[in-house]
C-alpha positions in Angstrom: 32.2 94.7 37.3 32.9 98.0 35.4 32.2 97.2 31.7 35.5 98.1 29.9 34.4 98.7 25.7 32.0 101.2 24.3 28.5 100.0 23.8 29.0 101.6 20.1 31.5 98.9 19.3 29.1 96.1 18.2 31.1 93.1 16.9 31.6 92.7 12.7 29.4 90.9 10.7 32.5 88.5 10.3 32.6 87.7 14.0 28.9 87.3 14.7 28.8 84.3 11.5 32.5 82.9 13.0 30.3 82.9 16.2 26.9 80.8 14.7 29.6 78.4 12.5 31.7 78.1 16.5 28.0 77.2 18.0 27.5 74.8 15.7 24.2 76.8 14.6 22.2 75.0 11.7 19.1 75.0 9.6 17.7 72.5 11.4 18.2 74.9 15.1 16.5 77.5 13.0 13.4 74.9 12.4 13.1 73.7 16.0 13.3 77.7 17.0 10.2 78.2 15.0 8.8 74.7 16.3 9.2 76.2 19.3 7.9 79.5 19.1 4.6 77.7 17.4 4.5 75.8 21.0 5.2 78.7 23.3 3.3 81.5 21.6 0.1 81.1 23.9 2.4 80.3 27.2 4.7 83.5 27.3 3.4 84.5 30.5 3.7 81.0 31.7 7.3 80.8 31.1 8.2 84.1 32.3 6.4 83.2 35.6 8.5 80.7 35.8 11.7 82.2 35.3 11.0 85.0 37.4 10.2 82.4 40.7 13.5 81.0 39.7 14.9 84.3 39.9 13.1 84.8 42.8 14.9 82.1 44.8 18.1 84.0 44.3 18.1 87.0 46.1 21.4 88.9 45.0 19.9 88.0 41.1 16.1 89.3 41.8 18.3 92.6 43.3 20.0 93.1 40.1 17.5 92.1 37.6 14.9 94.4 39.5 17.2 97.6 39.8 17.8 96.7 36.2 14.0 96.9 35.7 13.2 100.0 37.4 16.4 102.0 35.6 15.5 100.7 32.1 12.0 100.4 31.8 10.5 102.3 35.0 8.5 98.7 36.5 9.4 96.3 38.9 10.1 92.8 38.3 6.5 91.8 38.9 5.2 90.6 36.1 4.5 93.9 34.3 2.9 94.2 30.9 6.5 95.6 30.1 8.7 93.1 31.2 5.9 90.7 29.6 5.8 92.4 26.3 9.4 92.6 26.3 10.0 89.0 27.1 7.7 88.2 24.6 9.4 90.0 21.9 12.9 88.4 23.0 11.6 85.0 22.9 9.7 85.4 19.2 12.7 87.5 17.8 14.8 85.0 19.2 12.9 81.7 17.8 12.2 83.9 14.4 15.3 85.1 13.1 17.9 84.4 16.0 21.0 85.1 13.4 19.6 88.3 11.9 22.0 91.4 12.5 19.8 93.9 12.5 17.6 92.1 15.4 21.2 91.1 17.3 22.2 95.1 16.7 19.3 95.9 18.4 19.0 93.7 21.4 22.6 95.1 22.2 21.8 98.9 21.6 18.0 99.1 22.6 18.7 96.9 25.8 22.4 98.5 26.7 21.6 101.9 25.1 24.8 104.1 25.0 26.0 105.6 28.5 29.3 106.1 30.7 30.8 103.0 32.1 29.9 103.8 36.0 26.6 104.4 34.9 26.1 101.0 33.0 27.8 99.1 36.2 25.2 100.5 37.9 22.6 99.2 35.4 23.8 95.8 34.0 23.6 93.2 35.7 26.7 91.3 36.9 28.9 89.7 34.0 28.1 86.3 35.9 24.7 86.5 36.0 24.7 86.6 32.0 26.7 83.7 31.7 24.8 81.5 34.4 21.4 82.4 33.6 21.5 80.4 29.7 21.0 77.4 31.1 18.2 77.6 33.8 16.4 79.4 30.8 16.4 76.2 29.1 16.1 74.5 32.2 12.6 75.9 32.8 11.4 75.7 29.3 11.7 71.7 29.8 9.4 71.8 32.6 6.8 73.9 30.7 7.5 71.5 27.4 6.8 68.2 29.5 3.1 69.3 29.6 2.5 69.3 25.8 2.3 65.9 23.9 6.2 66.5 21.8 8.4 63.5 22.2 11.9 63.8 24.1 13.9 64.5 21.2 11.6 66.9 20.0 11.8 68.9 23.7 15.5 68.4 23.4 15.7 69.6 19.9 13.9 72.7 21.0 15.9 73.3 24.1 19.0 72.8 22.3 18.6 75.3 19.7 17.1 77.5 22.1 20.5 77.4 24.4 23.0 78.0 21.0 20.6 81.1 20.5 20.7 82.2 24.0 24.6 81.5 24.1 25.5 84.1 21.3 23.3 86.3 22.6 25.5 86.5 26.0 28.8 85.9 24.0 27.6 89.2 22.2 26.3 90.8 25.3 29.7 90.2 26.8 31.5 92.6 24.7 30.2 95.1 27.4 32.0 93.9 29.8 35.1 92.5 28.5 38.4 95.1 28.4 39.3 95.7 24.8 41.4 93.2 23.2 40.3 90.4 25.4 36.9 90.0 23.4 
């Protein structure tokens, strides 16, 4: 899919908040997201393991996120200190301060930095990988949250915030691929 709107045209300040109030966003997200980073802190690398085997097991996905890889950051999918440092970052920017513009702006700039549209085809991955991928995030988090002594709610709490965070983030992401008008 060739993305149709300049990577320069990040959404207003009005849209992103309409967004968060849409999501249904609240202070009490915001707590379990830093519950949740106080959790995962240590386990980073455990939870990127596991969402890179279940990326694994989809072979047009590990393609894409890979080539992605390579073109962006010069590694492979393997478990780099890269991709881990960069996961890493996500993750405690996004449990931190998940409505902040400045760190939205730059996950949409530094990640999709400025270039032509056949050029960012060849680098993004596919619209519907975005889109699909929020929930086996969350998905996998559960497993790794079933190990620590937090009661159901508390998991559920976490994953739920975690998903409206993760949500936005693709619903802004999107606005690379959507033709003008249509965002």
């Amino acid at each position: 899919m060739t993305p149709m709107v300049a990577p320069s045209d990040f959404p207003a300040v009005e849209e992103v908040e309409l967004l968060w109030r849409i999501g249904l966003f609240s202070s009490d997200d915001e707590r379990a997201l830093r519950r949740l980073w106080r959790v995962l802190k240590g386990q980073t690398d455990d939870y990127l393991d596991m969402v890179l085997g279940m990326v694994a097991a989809y072979p047009a996905l590990a393609t894409t996120l890979a080539a992605t890889c390579r073109e962006n950051l010069g590694d492979s999918m393997d478990g780099s200190a890269t991709v881990r440092r960069l996961f890493r970052e996500w993750l405690s920017e996004t449990c931190h301060s998940p409505q902040r513009l400045s760190w939205l702006k730059r996950l949409y700039f530094d990640l999709m930095p400025e270039r032509s549209a056949q050029k960012m085809a060849a680098e993004l991955p596919s619209f519907r990988y975005l889109i699909a991928l929020s929930f086996p995030l969350i998905a996998t988090l559960r497993s790794l949250l079933a190990g620590i002594e937090l009661a159901p709610q508390e998991i559920e709490r976490m994953q739920s915030a975690l998903l409206k965070a993760i949500l936005l983030q693709a619903t802004l992401l999107s606005k690379l691929y959507v033709k003008e008008g249509f965002w």
